[in-house]
N, C-alpha and C positions, 0 to 999 in steps of 0.2 A: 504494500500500500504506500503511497506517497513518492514513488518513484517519479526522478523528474526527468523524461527522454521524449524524445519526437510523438512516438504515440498518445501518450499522456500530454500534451500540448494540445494535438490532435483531435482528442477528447474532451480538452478545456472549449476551445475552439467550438465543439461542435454541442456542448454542452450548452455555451453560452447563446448558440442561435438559438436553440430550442428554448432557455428559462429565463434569458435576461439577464442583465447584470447584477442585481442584488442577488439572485441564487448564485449563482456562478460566484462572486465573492465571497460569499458563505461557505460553499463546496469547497473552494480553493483555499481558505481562513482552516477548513478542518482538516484539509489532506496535511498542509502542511505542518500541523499539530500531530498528524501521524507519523511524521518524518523523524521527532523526537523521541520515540522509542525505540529500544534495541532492535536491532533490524530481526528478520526471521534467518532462520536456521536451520534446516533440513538435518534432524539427525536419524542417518539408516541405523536399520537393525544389528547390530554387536554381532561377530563373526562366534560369540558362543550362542547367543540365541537364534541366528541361526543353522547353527547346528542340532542345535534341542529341537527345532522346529522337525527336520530333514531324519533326525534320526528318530522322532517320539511320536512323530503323525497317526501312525498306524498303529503303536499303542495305544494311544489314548482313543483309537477304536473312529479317526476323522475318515469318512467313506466318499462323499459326495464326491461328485465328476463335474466341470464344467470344459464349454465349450467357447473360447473367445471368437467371436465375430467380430474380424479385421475388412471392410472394405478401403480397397486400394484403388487408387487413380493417381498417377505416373509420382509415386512414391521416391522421395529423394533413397539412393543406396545405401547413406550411410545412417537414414531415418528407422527404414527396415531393417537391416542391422541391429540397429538399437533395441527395435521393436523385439524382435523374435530372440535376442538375446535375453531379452527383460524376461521372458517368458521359459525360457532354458534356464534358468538363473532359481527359478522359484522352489520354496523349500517342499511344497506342495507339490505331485508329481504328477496327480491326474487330471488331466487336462489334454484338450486339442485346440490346435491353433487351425481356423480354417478364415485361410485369405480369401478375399473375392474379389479377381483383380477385374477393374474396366478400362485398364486404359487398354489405347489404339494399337498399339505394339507390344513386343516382349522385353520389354524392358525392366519391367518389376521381375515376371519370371528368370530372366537372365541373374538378376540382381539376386534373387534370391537361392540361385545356383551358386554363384559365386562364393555366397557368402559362406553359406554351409557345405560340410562335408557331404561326401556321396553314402547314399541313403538314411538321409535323415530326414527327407524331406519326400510327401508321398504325393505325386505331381501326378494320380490315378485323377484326382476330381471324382470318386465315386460317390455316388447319392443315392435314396433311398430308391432308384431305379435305374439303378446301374452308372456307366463313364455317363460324364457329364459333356468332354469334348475329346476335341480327336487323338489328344497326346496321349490319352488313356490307357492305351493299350505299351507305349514305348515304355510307359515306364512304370508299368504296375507290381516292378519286380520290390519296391523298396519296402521294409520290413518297420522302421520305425512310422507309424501312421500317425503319431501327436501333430506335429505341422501338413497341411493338408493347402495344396496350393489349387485354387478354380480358377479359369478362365473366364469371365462372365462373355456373352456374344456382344456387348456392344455396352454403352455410359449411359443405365436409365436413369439416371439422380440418384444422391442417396438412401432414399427410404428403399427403391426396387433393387439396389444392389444389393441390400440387404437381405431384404425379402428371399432373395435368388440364393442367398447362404442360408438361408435358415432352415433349408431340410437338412444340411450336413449336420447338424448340428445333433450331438448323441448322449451328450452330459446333460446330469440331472437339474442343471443351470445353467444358462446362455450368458455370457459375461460382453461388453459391447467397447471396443478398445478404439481408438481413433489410429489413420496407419502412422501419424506420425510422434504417438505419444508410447510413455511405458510406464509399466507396473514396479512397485516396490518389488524385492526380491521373497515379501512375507506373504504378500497379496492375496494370492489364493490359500496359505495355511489359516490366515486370518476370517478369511469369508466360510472355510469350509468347519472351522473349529466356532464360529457365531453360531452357523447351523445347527450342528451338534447339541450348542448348549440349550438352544430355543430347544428343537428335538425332543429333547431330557424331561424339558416342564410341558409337553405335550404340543407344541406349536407347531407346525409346517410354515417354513419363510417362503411366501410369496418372491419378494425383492427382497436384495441388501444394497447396504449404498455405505459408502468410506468418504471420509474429507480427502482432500488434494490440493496439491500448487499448483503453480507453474512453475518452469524452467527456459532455462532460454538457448537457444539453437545448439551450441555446443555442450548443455549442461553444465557449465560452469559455475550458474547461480539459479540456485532456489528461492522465491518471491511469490507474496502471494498467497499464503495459504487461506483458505476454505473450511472455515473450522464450524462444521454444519451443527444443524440442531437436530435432532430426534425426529420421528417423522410429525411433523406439522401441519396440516390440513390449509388450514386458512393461509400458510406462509407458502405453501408450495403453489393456491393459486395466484400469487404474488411474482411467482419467480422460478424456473427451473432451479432449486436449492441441493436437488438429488444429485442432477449432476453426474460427473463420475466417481468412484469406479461404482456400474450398478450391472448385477445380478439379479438375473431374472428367473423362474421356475420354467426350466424350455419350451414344458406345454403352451405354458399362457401364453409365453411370449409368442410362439406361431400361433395359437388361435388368435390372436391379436395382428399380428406383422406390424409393417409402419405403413406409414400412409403418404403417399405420394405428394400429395396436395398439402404436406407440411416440411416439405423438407428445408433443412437446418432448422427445425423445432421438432423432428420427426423423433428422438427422444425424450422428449418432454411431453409430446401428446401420447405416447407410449406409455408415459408413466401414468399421468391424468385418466387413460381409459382402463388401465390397470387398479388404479385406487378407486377408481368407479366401482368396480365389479367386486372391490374387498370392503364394502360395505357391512359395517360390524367386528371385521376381521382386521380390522388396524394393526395387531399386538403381531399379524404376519409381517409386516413393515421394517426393517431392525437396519439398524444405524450404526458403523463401526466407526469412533470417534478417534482415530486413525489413518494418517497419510499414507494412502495407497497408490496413488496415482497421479503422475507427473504429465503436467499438461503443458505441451510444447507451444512456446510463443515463439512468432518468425514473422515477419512481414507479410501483412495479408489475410494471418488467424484471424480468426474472431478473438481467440485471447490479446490477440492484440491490437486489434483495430478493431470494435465492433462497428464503428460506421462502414468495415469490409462488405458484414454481412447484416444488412437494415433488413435485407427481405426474411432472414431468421428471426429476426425479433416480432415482424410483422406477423409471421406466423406463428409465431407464441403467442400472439394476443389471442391470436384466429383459434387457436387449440383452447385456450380460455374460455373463451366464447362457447366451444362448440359442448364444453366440459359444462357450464352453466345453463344451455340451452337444453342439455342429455336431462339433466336433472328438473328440470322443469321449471327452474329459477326466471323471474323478472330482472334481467339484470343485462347491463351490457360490459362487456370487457376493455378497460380504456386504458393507453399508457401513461404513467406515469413522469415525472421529470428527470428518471433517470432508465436510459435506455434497457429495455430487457427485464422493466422491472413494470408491474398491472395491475388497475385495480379494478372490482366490479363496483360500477354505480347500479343499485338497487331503483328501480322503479317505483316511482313516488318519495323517493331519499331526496330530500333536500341535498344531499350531496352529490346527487346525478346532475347538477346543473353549480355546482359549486366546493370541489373535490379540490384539495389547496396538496393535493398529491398529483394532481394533472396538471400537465405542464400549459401555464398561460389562463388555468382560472381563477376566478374569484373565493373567498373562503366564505362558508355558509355560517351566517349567525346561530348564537348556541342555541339561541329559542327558536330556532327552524329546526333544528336538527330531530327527527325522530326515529326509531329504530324500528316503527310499525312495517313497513315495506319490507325489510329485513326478516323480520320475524315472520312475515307472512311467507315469504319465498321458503324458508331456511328454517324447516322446523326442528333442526338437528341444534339450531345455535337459545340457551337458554339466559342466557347475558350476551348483552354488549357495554365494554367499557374505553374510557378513554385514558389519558394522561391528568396528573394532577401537576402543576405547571407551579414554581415558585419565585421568584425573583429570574425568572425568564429561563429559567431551569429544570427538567423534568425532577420531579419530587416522589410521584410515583407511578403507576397505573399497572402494567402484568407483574404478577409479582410468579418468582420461582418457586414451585415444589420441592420437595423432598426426590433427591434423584434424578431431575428434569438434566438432559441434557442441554444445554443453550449457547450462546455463542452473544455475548451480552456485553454492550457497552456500559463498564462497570468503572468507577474510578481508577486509574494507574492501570485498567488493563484494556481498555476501548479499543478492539480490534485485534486481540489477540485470545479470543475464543476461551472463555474461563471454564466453558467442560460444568459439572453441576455444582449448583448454587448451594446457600444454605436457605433451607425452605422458607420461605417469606421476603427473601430478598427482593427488592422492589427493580428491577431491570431499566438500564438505561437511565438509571438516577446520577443526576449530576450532570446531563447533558445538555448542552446549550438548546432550545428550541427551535432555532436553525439549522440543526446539525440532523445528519440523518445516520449518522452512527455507523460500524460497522457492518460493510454490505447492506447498507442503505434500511438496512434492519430495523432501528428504532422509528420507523416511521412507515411502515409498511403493515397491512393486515396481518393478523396472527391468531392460531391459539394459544389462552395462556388456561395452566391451570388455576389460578384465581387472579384475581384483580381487585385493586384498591375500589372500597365500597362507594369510598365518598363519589365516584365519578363512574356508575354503573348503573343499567336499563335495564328491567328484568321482564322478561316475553309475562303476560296477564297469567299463564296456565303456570306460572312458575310463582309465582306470587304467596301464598300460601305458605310454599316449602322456603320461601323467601322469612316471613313471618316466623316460622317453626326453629328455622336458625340463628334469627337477630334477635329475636324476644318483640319486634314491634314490629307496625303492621307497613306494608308498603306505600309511602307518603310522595307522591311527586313535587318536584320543585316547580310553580306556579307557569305554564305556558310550556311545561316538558314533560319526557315520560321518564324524566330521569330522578333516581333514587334521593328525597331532600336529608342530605346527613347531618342535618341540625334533629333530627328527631329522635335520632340516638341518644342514650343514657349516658350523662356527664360522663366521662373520664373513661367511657367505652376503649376496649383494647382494637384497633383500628384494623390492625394487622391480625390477630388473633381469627377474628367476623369474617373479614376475609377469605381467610386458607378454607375457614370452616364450610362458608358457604360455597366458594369454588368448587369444595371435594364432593358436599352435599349435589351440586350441578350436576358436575360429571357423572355421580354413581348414580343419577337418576336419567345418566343416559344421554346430560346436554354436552357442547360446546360453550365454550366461554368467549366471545370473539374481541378483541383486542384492537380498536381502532385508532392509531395513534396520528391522530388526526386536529390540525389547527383549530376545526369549526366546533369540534369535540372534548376539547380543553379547558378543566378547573380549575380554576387559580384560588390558592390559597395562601 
């Protein structure tokens, strides 16, 4: 964060056409406050741990199989190299590497002769109905099958190249590698021992997903990390959060495929139609809070230019949409002032027409603001709360669980991922109210497991269990439908009410939704 080089100019630049200069000084006032911290540090895994890994696998009884799906189009030599070395390297052994190359020539397949020694590499292409093209037959003599080289017939975009690998695919998990990034060398022991553990307390893992960085062309420097939160609902339709490294359950993932009509978002609606269908089933979801995967910046990424790739981000609003539209929601999916990043305006929300998250509107008055529209689409959500704002500084509003993993602009540690809180911790306190915090996080939609009372809307069917938990009855603030906390009992423990009633939400099955929103702001 806070690197100062061409592309991040770039980005100022392109930032400021979109928000104007008061944002854009703001944005710029904070990066550069991120520049003051220890920079990041990539530390791999200790040459004893992984040996423990390499040597203990199969004791400790890790079975899963996965499959990486690498598509290729005219792959630098010494990227693929890298690639399929990252993958040779791992302490985890069961695995296939099936490339899906489309470029024009053989120049990836040369490349990947080159690289590797003779027969290590099985250039049969066979699928679940036999050779897939014509080299099939020349070289089906090779014995080690793990690396698995296909010819696709021609460049359909990324989602169909994909698509096109995803019969080869034989492991009990689909893993989705980019050609020009690579894996930690623990990567796969990591995702396949998560499994495991889930496994034990009865869960089958749907998805996994891992934090990451980047790195830059040579690998010489690590930047950047990604230090996710838990699976989060409301943040994920905010923002592709999952990301890489994600693990899929192979079935789903072919009865799903990707979809043409999103590509460069065509992992992210993958994921969005995948959370569709595990409705109830969240606890399948699991989060390794661990760098696993190094995402290669070079001129032209989207890691590093995202104005490379605007039509990606366009289609992540699109996938948003098409996510909110499945489910029956009033709502349209709009972008935000910070590229790649989405909110839904509810229908009838005062903040469909005054969303101070979209770039170039107006902020809606508090006494417009109401949560009915909301509640009416969204009957999963049983709160909505905001920020409590104090001398122009958030004070409080989601506050942490016990265990929550999060990634939390926290004093002395704002943007370097503090991992779980201690329960009650108010997130993002201390933060200037122009600041959008780590990965734009502090200001973006969310679940939280509770939220500050003073600044909270409780849906009418929740009202009662509302009652049941505070000791009094639900009082709105005159011209709102929001909670009046002058009617709390003197010297009430604020923080206490809170967790209480959050836990109470959730085990009766709600959402808490988290809107860290100007128009939504109590100042106290």
């Amino acid at each position: 964060m806070g690197r100062i080089n061409r592309a991040n100019l770039k980005k100022t630049k392109y930032y400021m056409k979109r928000n104007g200069i008061r944002r854009t000084w703001y944005a710029v006032l904070e990066r550069l406050e991120e520049r003051k911290r220890p920079p990041y540090v990539w530390t791999p895994p200790t040459d004893a741990e992984l040996t423990v890994q390499r040597e203990g696998w199969e004791r400790e009884g890790l079975s899963a199989t996965f499959s990486i799906l690498v598509p290729a189009y005219r792959t630098k030599p010494e990227y693929l190299r890298e690639l399929v070395e990252s993958l040779r390297c791992q302490t985890y052994p069961r695995w296939e590497l099936i490339l899906a190359d489309a470029t024009e020539d053989d120049s990836v397949e040369r490349a990947l002769r080159e690289s590797l020694e003779p027969g290590v590499v099985d250039f049969g292409g066979q699928g679940p109905d036999g050779p897939r093209h014509d080299s099939a037959a020349a070289f089906s003599g090779f014995t080690d099958r793990r690396i698995r080289y296909v010819r696709l017939p021609r460049n359909a975009g990324i989602a169909e190249n994909t698509n096109q690998a995803l019969p080869y695919a034989t492991g009990d998990y689909i893993g989705l590698l980019d050609h020009d990034d690579i894996l930690t060398p623990d990567a796969l022991y990591e995702m396949t021992a998560t499994i495991r553990r889930a496994e034990e307390k009865g869960v089958e893992p749907a998805f996994l997903y891992s934090d990451e960085d980047k790195c830059n062309g040579d690998r010489t420097e690590y930047f950047e990390p990604h230090w996710k939160e838990d699976f989060n609902f409301d943040l994920l339709l905010s923002n592709n959060y999952v990301c890489h490294f994600l693990v899929m359950k192979r079935e789903l993932m072919q009865k799903l495929e990707f979809r043409s009509e999103y590509d460069g978002a065509q992992d992210f609606d993958l994921v969005l139609r995948a959370v569709a269908g595990l409705k109830g089933r969240e606890e399948a979801i699991l989060h390794i809070p661990k760098v696993l995967y190094h995402w290669r910046c070079h001129p032209g990424s989207t890691a590093e230019n995202p104005e490379s790739k605007r039509h990606a981000y366009e289609a992540g609003r699109r996938a948003v949409q098409d996510f909110a539209d499945s489910q029956g929601w009033a709502a349209e999916a709009v972008d935000t002032a910070h590229v790649g990043f989405y909110a839904l305006r509810y229908e009838g929300n005062p903040l469909a027409s005054g969303n101070p998250l979209v770039s170039g509107s107006p902020a809606a008055s508090e006494s417009s603001f109401a949560g009915g529209s909301i509640f009416d689409s969204r009957t999963d959500v049983g709160a909505i709360a905001g920020r409590i704002v104090q001398s122009g500084r958030v004070a409080g509003g989601r506050l942490a669980e016990a265990g929550e993993h999060v990634s939390a602009s926290l004093p002395g540690t704002e943007g370097n991922g503090t991992g779980p809180v201690q329960a009650g911790e108010a997130l993002y306190r201390n933060l200037p109210i122009h600041y959008s915090g780590y990965l734009h996080r502090a200001v973006l939609p969310q679940d939280a497991g509770a939220a500050d009372i003073r600044n909270i809307r409780v849906r009418p069917e929740c009202r009662e269990l509302f009652r049941q938990v505070t000791g009094v009855p639900y009082r709105q603030v005159t011209g709102t439908d929001r909670f009046d906390a002058s009617t709390l009992p003197e010297g009430s423990d604020i923080r206490k009410i809170s967790l209480e009633l959050g836990r109470a939400l959730r085990e009766a099955g709600y959402r808490i939704l988290y809107l860290p929103e100007k128009s939504n702001d109590v100042e106290v």
